[in-house]
LUMDRENZA-988716 format. One record per atom (N, C-alpha, C, O): residue in three letters; atom name; x, y, z. Coordinates in steps of 0.1 Angstrom, whole numbers. Layout:
BEGIN
{rec "ALA", "CA", {X, Y, Z}}
...
//
This chain:
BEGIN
{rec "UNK", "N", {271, 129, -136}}
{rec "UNK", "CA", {269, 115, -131}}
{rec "UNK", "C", {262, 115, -118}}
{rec "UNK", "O", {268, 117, -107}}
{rec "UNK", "N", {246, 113, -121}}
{rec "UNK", "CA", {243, 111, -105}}
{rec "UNK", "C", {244, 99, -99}}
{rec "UNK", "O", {242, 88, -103}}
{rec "UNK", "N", {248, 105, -84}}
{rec "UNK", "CA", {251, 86, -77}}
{rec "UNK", "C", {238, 83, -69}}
{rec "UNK", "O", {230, 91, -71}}
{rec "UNK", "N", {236, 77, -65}}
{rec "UNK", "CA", {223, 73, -57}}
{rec "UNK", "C", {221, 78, -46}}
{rec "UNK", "O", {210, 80, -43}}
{rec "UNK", "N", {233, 83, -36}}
{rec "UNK", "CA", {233, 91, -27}}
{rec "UNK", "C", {225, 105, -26}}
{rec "UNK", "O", {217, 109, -18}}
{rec "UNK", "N", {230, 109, -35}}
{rec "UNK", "CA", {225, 123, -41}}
{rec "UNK", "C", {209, 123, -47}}
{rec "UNK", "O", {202, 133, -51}}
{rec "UNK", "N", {206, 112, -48}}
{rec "UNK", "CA", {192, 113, -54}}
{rec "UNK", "C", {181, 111, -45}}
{rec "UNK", "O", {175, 101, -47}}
{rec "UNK", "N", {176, 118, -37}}
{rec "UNK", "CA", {170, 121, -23}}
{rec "UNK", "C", {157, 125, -27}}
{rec "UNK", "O", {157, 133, -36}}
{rec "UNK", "N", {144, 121, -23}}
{rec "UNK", "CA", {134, 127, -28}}
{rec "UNK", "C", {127, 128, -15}}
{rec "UNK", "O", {129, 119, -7}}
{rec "UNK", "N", {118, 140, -12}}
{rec "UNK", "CA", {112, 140, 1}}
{rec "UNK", "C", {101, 132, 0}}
{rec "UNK", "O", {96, 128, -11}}
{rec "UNK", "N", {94, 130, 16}}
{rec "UNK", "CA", {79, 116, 17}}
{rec "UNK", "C", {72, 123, 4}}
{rec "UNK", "O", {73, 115, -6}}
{rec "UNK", "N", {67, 134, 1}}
{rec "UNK", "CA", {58, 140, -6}}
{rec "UNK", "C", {58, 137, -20}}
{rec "UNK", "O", {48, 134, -26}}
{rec "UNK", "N", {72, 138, -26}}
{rec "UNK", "CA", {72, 134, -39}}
{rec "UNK", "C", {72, 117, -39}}
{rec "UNK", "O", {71, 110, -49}}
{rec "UNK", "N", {73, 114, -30}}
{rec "UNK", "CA", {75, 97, -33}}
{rec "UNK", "C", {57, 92, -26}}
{rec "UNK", "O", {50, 83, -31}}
{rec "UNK", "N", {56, 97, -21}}
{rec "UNK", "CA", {40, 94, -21}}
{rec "UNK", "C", {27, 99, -31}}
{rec "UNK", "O", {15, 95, -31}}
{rec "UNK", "N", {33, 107, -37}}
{rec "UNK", "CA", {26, 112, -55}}
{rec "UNK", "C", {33, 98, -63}}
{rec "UNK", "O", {25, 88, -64}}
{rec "UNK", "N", {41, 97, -65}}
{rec "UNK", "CA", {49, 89, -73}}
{rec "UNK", "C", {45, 74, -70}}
{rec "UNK", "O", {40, 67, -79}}
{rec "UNK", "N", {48, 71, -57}}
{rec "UNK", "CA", {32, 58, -50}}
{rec "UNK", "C", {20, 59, -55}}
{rec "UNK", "O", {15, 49, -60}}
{rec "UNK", "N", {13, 71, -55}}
{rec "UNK", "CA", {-4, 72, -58}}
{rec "UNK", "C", {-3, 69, -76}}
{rec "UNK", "O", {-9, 63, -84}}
{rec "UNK", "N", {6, 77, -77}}
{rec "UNK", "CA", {3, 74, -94}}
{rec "UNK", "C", {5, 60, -105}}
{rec "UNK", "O", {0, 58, -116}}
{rec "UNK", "N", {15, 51, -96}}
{rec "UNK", "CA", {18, 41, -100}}
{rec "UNK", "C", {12, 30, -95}}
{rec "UNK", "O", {12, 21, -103}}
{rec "UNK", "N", {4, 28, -81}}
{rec "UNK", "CA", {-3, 25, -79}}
{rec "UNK", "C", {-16, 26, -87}}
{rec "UNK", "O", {-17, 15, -93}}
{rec "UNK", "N", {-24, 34, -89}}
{rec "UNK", "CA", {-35, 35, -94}}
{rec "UNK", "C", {-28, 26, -112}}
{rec "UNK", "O", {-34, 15, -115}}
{rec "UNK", "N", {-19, 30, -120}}
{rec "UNK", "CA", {-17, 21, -126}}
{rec "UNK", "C", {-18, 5, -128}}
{rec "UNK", "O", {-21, -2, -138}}
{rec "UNK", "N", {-13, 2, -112}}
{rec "UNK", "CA", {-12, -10, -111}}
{rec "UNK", "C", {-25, -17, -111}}
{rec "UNK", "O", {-28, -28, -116}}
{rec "UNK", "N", {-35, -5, -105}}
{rec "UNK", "CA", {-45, -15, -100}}
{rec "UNK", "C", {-52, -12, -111}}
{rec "UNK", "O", {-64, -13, -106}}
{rec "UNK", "N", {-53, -10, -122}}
{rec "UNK", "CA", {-58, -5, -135}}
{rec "UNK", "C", {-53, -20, -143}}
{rec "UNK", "O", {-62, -28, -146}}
{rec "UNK", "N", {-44, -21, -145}}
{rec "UNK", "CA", {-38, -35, -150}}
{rec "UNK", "C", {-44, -47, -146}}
{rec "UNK", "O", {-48, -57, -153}}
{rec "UNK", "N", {-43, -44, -130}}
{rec "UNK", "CA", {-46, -60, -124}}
{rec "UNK", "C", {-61, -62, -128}}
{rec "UNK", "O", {-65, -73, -132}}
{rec "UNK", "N", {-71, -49, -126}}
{rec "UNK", "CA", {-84, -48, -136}}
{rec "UNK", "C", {-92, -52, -142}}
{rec "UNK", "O", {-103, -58, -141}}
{rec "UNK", "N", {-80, -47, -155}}
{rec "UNK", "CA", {-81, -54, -168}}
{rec "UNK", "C", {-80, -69, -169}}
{rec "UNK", "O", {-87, -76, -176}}
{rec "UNK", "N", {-68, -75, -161}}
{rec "UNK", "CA", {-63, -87, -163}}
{rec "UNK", "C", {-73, -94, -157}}
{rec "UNK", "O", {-78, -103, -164}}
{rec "UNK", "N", {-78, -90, -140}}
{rec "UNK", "CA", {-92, -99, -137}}
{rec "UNK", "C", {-106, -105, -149}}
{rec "UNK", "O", {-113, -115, -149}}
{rec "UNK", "N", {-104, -90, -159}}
{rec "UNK", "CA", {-117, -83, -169}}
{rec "UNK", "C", {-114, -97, -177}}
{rec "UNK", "O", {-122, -106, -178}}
{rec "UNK", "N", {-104, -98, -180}}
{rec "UNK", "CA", {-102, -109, -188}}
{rec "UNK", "C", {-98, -124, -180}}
{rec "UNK", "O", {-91, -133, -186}}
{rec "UNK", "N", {-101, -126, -172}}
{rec "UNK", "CA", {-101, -140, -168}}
{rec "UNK", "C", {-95, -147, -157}}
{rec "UNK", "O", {-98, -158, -152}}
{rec "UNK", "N", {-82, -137, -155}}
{rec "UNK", "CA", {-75, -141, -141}}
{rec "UNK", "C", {-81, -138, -131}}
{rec "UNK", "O", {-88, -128, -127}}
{rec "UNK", "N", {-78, -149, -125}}
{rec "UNK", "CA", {-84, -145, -107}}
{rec "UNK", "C", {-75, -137, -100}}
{rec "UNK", "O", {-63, -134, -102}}
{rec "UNK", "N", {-86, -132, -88}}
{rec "UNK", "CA", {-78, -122, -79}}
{rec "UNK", "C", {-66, -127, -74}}
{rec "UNK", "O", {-55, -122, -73}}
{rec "UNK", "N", {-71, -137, -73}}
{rec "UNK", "CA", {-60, -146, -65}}
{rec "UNK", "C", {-43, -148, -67}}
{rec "UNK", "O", {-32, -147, -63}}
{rec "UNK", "N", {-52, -153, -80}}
{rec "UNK", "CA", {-38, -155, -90}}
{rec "UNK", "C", {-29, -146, -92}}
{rec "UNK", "O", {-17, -148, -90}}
{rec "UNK", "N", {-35, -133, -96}}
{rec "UNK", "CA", {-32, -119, -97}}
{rec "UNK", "C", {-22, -107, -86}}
{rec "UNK", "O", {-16, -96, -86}}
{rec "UNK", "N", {-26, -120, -74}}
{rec "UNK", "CA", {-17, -108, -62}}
{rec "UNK", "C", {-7, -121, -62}}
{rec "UNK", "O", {4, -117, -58}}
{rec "UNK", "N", {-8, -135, -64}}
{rec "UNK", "CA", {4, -143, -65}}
{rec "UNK", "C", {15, -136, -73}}
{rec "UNK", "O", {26, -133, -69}}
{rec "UNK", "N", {10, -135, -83}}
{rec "UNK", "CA", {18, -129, -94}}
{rec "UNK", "C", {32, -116, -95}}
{rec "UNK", "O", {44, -114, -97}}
{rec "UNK", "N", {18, -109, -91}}
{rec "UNK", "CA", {21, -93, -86}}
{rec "UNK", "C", {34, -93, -75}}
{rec "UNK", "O", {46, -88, -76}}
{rec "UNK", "N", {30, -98, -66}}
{rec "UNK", "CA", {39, -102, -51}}
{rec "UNK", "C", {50, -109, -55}}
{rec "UNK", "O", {60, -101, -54}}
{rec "UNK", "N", {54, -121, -60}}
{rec "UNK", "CA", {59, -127, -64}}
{rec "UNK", "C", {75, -121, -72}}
{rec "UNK", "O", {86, -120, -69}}
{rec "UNK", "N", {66, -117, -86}}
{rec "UNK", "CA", {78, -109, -95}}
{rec "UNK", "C", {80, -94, -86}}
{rec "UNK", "O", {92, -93, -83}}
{rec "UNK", "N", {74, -87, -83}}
{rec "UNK", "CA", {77, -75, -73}}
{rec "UNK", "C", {87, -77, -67}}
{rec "UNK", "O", {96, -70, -68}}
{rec "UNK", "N", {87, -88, -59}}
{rec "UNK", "CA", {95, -92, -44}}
{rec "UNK", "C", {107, -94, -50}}
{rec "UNK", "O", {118, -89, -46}}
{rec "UNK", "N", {104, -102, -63}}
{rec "UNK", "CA", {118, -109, -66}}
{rec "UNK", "C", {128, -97, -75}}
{rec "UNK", "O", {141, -96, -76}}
{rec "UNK", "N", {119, -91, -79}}
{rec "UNK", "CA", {128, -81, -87}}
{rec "UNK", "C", {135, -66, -75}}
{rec "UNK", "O", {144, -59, -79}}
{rec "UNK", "N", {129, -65, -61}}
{rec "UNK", "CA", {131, -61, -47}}
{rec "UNK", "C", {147, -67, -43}}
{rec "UNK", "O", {157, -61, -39}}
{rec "UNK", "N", {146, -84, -44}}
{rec "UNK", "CA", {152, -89, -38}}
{rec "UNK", "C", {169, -92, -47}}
{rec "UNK", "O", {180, -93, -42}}
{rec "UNK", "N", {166, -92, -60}}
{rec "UNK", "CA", {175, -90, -69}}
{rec "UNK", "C", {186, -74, -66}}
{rec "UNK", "O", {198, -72, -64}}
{rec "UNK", "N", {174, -64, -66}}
{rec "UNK", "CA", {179, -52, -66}}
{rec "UNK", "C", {189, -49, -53}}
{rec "UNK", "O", {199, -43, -52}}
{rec "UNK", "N", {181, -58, -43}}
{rec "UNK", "CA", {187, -58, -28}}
{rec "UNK", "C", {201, -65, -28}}
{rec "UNK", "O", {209, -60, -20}}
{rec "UNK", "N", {204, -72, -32}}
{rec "UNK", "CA", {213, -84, -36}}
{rec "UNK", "C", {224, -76, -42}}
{rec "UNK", "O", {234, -74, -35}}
{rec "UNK", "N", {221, -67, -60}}
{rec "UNK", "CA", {230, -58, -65}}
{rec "UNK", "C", {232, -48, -54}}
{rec "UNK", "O", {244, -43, -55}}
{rec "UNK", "N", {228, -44, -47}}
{rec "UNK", "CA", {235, -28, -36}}
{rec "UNK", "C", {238, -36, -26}}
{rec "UNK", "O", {241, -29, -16}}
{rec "UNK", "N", {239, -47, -24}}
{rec "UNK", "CA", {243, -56, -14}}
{rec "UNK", "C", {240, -51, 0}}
{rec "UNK", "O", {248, -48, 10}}
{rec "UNK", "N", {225, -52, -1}}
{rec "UNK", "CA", {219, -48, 13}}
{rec "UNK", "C", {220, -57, 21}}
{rec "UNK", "O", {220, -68, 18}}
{rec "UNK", "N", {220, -54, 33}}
{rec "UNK", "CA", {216, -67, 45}}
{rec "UNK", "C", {201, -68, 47}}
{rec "UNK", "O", {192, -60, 46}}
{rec "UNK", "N", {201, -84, 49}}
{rec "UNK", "CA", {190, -88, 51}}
{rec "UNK", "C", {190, -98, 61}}
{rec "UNK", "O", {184, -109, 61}}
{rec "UNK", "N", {198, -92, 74}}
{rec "UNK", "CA", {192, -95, 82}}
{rec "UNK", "C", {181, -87, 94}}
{rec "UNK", "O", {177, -75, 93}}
{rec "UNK", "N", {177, -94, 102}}
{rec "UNK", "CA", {167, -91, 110}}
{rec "UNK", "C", {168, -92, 122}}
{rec "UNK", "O", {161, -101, 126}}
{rec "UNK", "N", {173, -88, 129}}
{rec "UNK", "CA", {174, -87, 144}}
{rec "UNK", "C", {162, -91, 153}}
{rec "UNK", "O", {152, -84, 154}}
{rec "UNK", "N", {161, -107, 163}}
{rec "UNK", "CA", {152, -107, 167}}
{rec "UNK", "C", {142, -96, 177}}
{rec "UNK", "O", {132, -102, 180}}
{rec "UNK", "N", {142, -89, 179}}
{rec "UNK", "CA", {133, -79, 183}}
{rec "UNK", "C", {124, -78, 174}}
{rec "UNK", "O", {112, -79, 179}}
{rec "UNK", "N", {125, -76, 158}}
{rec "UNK", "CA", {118, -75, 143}}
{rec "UNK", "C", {112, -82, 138}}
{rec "UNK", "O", {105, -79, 129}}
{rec "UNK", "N", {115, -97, 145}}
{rec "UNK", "CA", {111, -109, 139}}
{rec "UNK", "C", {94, -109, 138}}
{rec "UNK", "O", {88, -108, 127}}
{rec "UNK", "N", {88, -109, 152}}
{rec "UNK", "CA", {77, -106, 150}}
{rec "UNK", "C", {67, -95, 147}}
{rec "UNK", "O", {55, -97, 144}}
{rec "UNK", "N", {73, -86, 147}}
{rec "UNK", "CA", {67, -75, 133}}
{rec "UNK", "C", {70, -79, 118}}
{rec "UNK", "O", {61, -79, 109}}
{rec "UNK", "N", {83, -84, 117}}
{rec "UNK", "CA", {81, -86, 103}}
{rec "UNK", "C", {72, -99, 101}}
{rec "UNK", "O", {63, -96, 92}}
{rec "UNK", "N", {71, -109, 105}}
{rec "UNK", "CA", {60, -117, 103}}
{rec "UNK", "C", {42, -113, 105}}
{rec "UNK", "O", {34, -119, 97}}
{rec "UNK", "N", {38, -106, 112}}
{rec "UNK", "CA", {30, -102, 112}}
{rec "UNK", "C", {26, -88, 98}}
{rec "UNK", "O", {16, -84, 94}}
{rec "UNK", "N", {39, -84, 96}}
{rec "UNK", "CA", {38, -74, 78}}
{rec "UNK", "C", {35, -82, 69}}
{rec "UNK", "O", {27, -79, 60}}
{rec "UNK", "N", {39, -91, 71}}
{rec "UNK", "CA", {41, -102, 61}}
{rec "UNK", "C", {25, -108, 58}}
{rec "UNK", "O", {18, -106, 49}}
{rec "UNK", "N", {22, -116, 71}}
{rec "UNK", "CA", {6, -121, 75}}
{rec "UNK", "C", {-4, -112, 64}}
{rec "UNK", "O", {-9, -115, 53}}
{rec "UNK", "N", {-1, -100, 74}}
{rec "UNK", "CA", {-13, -87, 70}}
{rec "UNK", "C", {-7, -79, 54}}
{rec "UNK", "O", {-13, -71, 47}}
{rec "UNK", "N", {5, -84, 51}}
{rec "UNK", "CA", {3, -79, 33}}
{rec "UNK", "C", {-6, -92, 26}}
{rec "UNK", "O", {-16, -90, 21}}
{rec "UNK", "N", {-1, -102, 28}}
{rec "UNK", "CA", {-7, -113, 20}}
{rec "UNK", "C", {-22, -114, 18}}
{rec "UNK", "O", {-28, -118, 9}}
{rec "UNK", "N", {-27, -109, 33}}
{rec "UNK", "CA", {-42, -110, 28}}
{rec "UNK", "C", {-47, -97, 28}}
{rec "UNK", "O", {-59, -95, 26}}
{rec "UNK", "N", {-42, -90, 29}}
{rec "UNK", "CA", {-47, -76, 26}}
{rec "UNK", "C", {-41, -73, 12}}
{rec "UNK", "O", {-47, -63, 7}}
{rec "UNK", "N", {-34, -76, 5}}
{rec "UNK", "CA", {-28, -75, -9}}
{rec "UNK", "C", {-40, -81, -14}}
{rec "UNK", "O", {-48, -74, -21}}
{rec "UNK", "N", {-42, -93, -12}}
{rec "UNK", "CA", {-51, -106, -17}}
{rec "UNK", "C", {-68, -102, -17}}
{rec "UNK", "O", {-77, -106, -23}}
{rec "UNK", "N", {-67, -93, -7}}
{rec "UNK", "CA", {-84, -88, -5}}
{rec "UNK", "C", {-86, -75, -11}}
{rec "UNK", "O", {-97, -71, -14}}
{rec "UNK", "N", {-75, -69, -14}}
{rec "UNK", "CA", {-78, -57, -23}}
{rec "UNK", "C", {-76, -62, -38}}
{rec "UNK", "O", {-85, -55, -44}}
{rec "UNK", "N", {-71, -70, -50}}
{rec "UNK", "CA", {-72, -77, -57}}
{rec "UNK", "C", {-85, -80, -58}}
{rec "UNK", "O", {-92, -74, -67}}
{rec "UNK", "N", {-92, -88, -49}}
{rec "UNK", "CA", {-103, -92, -52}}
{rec "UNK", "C", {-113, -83, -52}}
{rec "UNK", "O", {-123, -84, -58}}
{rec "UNK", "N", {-110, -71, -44}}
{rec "UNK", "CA", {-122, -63, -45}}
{rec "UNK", "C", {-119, -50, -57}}
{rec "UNK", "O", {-127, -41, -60}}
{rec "UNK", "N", {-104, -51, -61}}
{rec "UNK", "CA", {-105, -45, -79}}
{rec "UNK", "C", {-114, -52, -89}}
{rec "UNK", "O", {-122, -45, -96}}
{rec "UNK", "N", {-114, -67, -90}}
{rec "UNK", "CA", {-120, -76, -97}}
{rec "UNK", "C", {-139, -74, -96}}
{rec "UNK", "O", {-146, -74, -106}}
{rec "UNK", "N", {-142, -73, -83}}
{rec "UNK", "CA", {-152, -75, -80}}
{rec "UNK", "C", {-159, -57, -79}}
{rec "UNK", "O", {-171, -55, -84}}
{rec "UNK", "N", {-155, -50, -76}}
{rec "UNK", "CA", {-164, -37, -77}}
{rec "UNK", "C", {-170, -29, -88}}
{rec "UNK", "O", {-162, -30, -98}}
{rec "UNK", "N", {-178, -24, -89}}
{rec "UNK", "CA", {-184, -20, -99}}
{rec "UNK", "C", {-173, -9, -107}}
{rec "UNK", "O", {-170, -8, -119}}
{rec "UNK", "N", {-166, 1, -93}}
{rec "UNK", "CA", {-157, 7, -101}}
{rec "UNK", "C", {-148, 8, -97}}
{rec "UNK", "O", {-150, 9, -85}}
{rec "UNK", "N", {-131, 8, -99}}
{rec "UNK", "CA", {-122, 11, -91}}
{rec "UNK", "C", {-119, 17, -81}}
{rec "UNK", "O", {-112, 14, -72}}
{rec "UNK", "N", {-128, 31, -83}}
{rec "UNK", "CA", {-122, 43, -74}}
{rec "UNK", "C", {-131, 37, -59}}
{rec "UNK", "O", {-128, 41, -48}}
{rec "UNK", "N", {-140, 28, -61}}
{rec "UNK", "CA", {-150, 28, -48}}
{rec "UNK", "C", {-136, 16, -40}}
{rec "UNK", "O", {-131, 18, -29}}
{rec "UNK", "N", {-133, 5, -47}}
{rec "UNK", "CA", {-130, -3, -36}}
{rec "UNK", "C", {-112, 7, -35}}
{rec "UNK", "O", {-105, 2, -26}}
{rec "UNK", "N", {-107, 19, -43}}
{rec "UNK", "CA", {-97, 23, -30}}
{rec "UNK", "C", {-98, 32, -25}}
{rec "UNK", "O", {-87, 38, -21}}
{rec "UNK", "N", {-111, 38, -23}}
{rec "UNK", "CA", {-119, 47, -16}}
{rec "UNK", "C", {-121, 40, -3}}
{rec "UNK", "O", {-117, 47, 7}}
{rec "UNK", "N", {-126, 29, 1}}
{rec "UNK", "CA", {-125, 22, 12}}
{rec "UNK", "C", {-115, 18, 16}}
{rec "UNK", "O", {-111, 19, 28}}
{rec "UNK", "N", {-110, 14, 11}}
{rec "UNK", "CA", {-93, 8, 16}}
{rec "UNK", "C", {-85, 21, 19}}
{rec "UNK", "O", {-77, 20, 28}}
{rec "UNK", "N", {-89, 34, 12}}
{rec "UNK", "CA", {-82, 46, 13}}
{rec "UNK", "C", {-86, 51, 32}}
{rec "UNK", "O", {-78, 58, 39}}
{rec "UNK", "N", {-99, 45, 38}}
{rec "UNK", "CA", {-101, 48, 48}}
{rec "UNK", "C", {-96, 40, 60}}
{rec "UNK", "O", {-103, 37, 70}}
{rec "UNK", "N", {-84, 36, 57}}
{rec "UNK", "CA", {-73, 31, 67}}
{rec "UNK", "C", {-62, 46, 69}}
{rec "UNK", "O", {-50, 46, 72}}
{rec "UNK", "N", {-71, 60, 65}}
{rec "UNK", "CA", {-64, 70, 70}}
{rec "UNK", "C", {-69, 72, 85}}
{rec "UNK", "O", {-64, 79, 93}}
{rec "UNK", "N", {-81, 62, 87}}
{rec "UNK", "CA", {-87, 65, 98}}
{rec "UNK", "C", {-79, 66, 115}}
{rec "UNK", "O", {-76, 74, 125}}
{rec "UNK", "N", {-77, 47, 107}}
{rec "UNK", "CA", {-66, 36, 118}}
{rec "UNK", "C", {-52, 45, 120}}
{rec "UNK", "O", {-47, 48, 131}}
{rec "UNK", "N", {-46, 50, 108}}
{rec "UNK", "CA", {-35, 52, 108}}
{rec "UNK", "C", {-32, 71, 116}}
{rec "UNK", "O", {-21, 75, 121}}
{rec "UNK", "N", {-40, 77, 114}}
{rec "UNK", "CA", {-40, 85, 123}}
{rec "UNK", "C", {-41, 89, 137}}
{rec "UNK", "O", {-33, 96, 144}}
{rec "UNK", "N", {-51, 81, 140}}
{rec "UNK", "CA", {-52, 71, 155}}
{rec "UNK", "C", {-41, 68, 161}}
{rec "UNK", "O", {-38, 72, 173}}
{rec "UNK", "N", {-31, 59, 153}}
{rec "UNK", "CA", {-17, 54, 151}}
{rec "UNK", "C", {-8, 66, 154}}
{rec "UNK", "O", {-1, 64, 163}}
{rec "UNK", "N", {-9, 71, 151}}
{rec "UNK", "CA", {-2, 83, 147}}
{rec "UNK", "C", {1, 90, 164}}
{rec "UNK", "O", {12, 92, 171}}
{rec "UNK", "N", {-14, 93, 167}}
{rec "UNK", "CA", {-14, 100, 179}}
{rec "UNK", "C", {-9, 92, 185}}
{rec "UNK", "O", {0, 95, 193}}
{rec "UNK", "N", {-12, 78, 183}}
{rec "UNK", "CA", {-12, 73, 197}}
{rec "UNK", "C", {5, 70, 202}}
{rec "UNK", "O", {11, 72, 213}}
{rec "UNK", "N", {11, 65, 187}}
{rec "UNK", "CA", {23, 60, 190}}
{rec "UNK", "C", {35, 68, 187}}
{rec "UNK", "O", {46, 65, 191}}
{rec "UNK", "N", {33, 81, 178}}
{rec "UNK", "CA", {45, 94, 176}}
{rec "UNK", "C", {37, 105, 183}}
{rec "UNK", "O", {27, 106, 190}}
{rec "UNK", "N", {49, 116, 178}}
{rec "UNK", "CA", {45, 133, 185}}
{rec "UNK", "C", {33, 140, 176}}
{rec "UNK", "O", {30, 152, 176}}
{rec "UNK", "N", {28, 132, 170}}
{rec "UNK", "CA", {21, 137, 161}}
{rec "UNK", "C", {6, 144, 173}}
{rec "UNK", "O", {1, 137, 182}}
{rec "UNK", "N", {1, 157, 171}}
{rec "UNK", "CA", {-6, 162, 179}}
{rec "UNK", "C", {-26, 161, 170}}
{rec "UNK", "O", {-30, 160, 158}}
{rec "UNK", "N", {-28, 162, 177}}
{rec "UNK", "CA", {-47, 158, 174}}
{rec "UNK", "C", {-45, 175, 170}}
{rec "UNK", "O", {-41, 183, 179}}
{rec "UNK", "N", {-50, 178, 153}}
{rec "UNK", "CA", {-56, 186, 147}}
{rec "UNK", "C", {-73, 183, 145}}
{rec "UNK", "O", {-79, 173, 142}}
{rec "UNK", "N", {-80, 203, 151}}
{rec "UNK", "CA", {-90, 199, 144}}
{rec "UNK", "C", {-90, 199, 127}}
{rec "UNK", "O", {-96, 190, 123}}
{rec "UNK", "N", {-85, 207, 119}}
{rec "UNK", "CA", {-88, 204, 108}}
{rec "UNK", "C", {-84, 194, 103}}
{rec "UNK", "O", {-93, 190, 95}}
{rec "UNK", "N", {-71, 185, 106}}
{rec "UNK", "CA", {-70, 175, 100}}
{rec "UNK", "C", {-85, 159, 107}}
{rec "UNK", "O", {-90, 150, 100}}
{rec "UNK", "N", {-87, 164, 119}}
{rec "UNK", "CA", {-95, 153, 124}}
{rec "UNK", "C", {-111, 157, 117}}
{rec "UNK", "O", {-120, 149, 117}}
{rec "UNK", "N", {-111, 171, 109}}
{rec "UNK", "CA", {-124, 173, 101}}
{rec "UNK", "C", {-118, 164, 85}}
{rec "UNK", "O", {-125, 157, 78}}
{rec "UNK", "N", {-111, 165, 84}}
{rec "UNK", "CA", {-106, 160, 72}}
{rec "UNK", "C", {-107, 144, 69}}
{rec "UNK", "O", {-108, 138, 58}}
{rec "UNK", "N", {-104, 139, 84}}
{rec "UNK", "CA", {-106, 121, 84}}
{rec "UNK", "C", {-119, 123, 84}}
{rec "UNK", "O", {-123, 126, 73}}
{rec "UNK", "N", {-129, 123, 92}}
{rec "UNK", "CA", {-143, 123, 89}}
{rec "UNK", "C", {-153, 128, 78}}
{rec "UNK", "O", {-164, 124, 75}}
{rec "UNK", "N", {-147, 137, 71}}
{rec "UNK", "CA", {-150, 136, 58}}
{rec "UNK", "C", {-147, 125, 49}}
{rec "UNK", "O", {-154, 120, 41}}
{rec "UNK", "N", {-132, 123, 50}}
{rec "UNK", "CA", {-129, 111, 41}}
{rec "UNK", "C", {-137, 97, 45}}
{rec "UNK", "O", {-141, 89, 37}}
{rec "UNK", "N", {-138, 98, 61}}
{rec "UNK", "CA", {-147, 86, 63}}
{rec "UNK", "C", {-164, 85, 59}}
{rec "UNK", "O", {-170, 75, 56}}
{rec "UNK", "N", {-168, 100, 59}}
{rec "UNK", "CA", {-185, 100, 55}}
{rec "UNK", "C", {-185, 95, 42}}
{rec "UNK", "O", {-194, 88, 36}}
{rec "UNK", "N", {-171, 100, 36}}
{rec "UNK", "CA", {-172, 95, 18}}
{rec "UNK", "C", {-170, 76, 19}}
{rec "UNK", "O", {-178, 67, 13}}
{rec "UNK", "N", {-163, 74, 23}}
{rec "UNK", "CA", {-165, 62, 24}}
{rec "UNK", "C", {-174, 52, 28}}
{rec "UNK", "O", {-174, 40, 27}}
{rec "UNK", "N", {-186, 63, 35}}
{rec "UNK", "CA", {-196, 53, 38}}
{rec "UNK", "C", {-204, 56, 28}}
{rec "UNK", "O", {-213, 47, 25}}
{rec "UNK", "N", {-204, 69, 20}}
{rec "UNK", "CA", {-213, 71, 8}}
{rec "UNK", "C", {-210, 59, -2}}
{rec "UNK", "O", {-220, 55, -8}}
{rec "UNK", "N", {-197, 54, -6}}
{rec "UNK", "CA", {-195, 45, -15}}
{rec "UNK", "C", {-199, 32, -10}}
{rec "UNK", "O", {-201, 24, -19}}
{rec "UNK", "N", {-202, 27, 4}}
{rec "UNK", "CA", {-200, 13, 4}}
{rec "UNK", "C", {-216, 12, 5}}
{rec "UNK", "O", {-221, 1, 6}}
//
């Protein structure tokens, strides 16, 4: 009998496990644009039942959901920046000629987030990894 405690997975397997289910997702939403729903509608949706089946789950393990003002304004601003950033990648599944291009661009928020990285943890400036963002970014200028 495994308990939930015990079921530990490191960042690595849960960010494979993200990329794969993701790319699912956005394969679906796709389709669903292919056939007539709007982007829009589509991240209403998405967000919506996600959240709620989130908040269900949170409710069964009887998480706290509070927020300590210090958080307030970060979480409001996650919030801001998922809605239209959820809502702008939707539309640019709908609208690109192919999948892989619009999260090829959006994939180049490895840019920001490395940046991020240095700036705000111990994380140290690699040259190989800093050859690694600029490649990812050359590709991204090849697609757009």
């Amino acid at each position: 009998n495994l308990r939930l405690a015990e079921f530990r997975l490191d960042w690595l397997t849960w960010a494979l496990a993200a990329s794969l289910l993701f790319a699912a997702m956005t394969i679906f939403v796709r389709m669903a644009t292919d056939g007539g729903i709007g982007g829009e509608v589509a991240t209403v949706v998405v967000l919506v039942v996600s959240g709620s089946l989130f908040f269900v789950s949170s409710l069964l393990s009887r998480s706290s959901f509070r927020v300590e003002k210090k958080h307030v304004g970060l979480m409001i601003g996650a919030i801001a920046f998922a809605a239209v950033g959820n809502a702008a990648n939707f539309i640019s599944y709908q609208l690109a000629p192919n999948l892989a291009y619009a999260i090829a661009i959006d994939n180049g928020r490895i840019i920001i987030l490395y940046v991020a990285g240095l700036l705000m943890y111990a994380e140290r400036l690699h040259r190989v990894k800093v050859f690694g963002i600029a490649l990812t970014f050359v590709g991204v200028l090849l697609l757009s």
